[in-house]
N, C-alpha and C positions, 0 to 999 in steps of 0.2 A: 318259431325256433323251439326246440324240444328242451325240455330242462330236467334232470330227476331232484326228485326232493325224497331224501334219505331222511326217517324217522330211528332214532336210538331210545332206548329204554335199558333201566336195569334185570337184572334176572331175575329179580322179583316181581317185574310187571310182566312176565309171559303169562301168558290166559288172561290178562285182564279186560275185561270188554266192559268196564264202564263207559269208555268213550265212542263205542259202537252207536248211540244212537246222532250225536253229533259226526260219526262221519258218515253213516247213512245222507244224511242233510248237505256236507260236505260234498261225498260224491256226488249228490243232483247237483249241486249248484255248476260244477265242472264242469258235469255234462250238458247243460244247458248250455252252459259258455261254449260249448264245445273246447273244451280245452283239455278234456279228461281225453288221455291216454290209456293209462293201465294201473292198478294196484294191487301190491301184494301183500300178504304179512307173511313173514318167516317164521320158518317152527323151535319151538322153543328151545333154549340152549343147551340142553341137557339131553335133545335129541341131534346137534350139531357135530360135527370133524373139524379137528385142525388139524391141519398136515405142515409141518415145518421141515426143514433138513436140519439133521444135525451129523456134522462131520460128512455131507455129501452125500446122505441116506436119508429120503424122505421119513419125519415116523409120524403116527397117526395118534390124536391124542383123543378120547371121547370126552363128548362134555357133560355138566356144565363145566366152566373155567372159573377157578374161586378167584382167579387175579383178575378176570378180567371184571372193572366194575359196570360199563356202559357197553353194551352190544347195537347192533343194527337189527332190529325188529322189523322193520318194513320199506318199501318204498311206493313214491307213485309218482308215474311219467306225464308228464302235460306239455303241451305245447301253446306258449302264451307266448305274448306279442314282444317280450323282451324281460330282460334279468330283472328289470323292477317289478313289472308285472307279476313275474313267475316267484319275488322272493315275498309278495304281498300275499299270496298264495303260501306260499312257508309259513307265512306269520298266523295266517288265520290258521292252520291247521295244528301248528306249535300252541297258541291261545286256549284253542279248543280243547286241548287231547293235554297238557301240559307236559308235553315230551319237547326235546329237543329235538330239532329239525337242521337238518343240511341242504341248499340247494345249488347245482351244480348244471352248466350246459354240457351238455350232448353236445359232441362235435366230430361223430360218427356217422352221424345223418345227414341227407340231402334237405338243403334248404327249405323245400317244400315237396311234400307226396303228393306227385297228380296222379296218384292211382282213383284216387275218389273221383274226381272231374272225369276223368278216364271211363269210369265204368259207369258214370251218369249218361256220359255221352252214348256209351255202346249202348245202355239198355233204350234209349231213346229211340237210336238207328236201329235198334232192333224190334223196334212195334212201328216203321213206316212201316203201310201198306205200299202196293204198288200203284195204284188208283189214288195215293194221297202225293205224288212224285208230282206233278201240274199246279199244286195249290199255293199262294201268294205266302208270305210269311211276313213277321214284321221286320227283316230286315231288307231295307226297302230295294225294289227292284227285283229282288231274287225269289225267285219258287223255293220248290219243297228239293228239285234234284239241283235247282244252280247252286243252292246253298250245300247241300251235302258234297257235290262238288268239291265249294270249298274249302271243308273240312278234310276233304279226301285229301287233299293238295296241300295243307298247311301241317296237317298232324303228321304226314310224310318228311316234309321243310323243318319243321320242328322236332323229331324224330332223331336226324341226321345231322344236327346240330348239337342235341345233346350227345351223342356219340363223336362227337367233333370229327364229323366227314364232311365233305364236300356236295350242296345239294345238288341230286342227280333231275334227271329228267321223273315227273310224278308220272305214277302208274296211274290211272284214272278211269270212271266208266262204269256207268248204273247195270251195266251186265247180270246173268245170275251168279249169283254168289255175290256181291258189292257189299251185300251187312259184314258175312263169315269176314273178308278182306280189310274191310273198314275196322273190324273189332282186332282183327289182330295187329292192324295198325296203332290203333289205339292201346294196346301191351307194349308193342315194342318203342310208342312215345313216353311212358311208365318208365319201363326199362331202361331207358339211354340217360332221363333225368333222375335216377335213382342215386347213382352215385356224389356223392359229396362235389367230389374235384368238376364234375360238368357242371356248377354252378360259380364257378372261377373264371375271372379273367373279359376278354371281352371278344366278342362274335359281330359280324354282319351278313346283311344278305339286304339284295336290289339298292347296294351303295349307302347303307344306311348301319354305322357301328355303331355298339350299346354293350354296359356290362352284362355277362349271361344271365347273371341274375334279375336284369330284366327281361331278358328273352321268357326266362323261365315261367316269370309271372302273365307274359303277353301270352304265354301257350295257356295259361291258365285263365286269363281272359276270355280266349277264343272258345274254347271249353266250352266255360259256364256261360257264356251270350248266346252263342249259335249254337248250345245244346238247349235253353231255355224258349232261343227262337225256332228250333224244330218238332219242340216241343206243346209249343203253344198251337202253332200252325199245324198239327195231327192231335191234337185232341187229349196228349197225354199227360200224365204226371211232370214232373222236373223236382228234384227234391234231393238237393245233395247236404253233404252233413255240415253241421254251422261253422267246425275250424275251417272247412275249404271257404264256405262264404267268406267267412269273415277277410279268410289272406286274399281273395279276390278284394274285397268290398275295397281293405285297406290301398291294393293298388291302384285300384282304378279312378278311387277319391287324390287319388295326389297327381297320377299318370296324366289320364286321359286329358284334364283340362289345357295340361302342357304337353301333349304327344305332338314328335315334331312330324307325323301325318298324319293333323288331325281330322283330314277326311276321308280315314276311316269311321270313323264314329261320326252320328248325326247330333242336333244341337240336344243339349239337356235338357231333361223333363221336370218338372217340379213335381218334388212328393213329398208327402209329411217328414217330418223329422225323424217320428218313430216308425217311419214304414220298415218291413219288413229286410232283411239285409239282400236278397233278393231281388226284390224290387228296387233298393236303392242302388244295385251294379245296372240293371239295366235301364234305370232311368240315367242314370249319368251317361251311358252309351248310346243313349239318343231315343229308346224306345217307351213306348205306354206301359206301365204294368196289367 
C-alpha cells in the first residue's frame, strides 16, 4: 500500500540542510526495505504562487506569505506493508529532521504494480535461446517451452480478468515471434491490473471464486516462481526489486499453506530463517533454491 508522508517547516527553514546527512541515511535504509518510492523537497516559499478566487476571479498572489506560519516543504511516497508500518516511517523521519510530518494513504493506486514482476518476466523470456526450449526446469515435469507455455496461457487468463472480460480461448505456440507476443502480453497483464477498481470485488475461473485481490497476488505469484524457474533452467539472472519480493514473499507465506489447490505447488523446502526473500517464495512453493 502506497502512503505519502508530507514534511512542513517554517519559512525560515527553506535552504536548511542540516538534516541532509540524516536523510541521505534515511533514503538507503527505504531503499533497502524496498519501500522508497519518491522524494521531493519544494522550492522555497518566496519563490511559490497562491492563486485564490476572489469574487469569482482567480488572483495570483507571489510569495513568501507573512501569514502563513507552517508550509509544506517536501514529501516522500513509500509503500509499506500498512499505516503502522508506514506511520513508524513518519516517526523516524519527524525524529530525525525535527519537522513535523504527515502521513496519509494513497487511494488512487492499484493495489499492487505488477509492472516490475512484468518486466522481470519479459526480460527473462527474452534471453531463452531456442536450443534451451527442450531443457528440464525445476518445476517439476515441465521443460523450458511446456513452462512458457504456461505462462503463455495464464498471463492471457489473468490479463482478461483484470480487465473484467470473459476468459477467451488462449492464443498459444513457440512460433517466430512468441518472445515480441509474450512480452506484449505481459504489458497488457500490467495494464488491466493497473487500475484501482480491478482489485475489487470477487472473480473465478475453472469453478473456483476468490476476492480479486487474490487473484491479483496469484498473478503475481506466477510471475515471480515461473519467472525464477525459467530462469534458473537457461542460465540467467532473476533479480526483481525488494517491494515486489517482499508483496510476493507476504502472499505466499499466509496463501500457499492454505490454497484450496494445493497441488499446484509441491511440498515445502526448508530454509534458513534469514534466506534470502527470494528463496523463501520458492522454497515455500515447493522448489530448491
Amino acid at each position: 500500500m502506497k502512503y505519502l508522508i508530507l514534511v512542513y517547516g517554517t519559512q525560515r527553514d527553506a535552504g536548511d540542510d542540516r538534516a541532509a546527512a540524516f536523510l541521505d541515511e534515511f533514503n538507503r535504509e527505504l531503499r533497502e526495505s524496498g519501500e522508497f518510492g519518491e522524494a521531493q523537497g519544494l522550492a522555497q516559499p518566496a519563490e511559490a504562487r497562491r492563486i485564490e478566487l476572489t469574487q469569482g476571479i482567480p488572483v495570483v498572489t507571489d510569495g513568501p506569505f507573512a501569514e502563513t506560519q507552517e508550509v509544506l516543504a517536501g514529501y516522500w511516497l513509500v509503500d509499506c506493508a500498512g499505516l503502522d508500518r508506514a506511520t513508524e516511517v513518519a516517526a523516524r523521519l519527524g525524529e530525525g529532521t525535527g519537522w513535523p510530518v504527515e502521513v496519509r494513504a494513497v487511494d488512487c493506486v492499484a493495489e499492487l504494480d505488477l509492472a516490475p514482476a512484468c518486466a522481470a518476466m519479459a526480460e527473462v523470456l527474452m534471453g531463452i535461446a531456442d536450443d534451451q526450449l527442450a531443457l528440464p526446469t525445476p518445476c517439476a515435469d515441465y521443460t523450458v517451452a511446456d513452462l512458457i507455455a504456461h505462462v503463455d496461457e495464464v498471463t492471457q487468463g489473468f490479463a482478461a480478468m483484470g480487465r473484467g472480460e470473459e476468459e477467451g480461448e488462449p492464443v498459444t505456440g513457440l512460433e517466430n515471434g512468441w518472445r515480441v507476443r509474450l512480452a506484449r502480453q505481459l504489458a497488457a497483464l500490467r495494464r488491466a491490473w493497473s487500475d484501482p477498481v480491478e482489485w475489487q470485488g470477487v472473480a473465478g475461473t475453472a469453478g473456483l471464486e476468490l476476492p480479486k485481490r487474490t487473484w491479483g497476488r496469484i498473478a503475481l505469484t506466477e510471475l515471480m516462481v515461473h519467472g525464477w524457474d525459467l530462469a534458473k533452467a537457461t542460465g540467467q539472472p532473476f533479480d526483481p526489486p525488494s517491494g515486489t519480493l517482499r508483496a510476493c514473499l507476504d502472499h505466499v507465506a499466509e496463501f500457499v499453506p492454505r490454497a484450496p489447490l494445493p497441488e499446484l505447488w509441491g511440498l515445502p523446502v526448508e530454509v534458513p530463517a534469514d534466506a534470502a526473500p527470494l528463496d523463501r517464495i520458492v522454497a515455500i512453493t515447493g522448489r530448491v533454491p
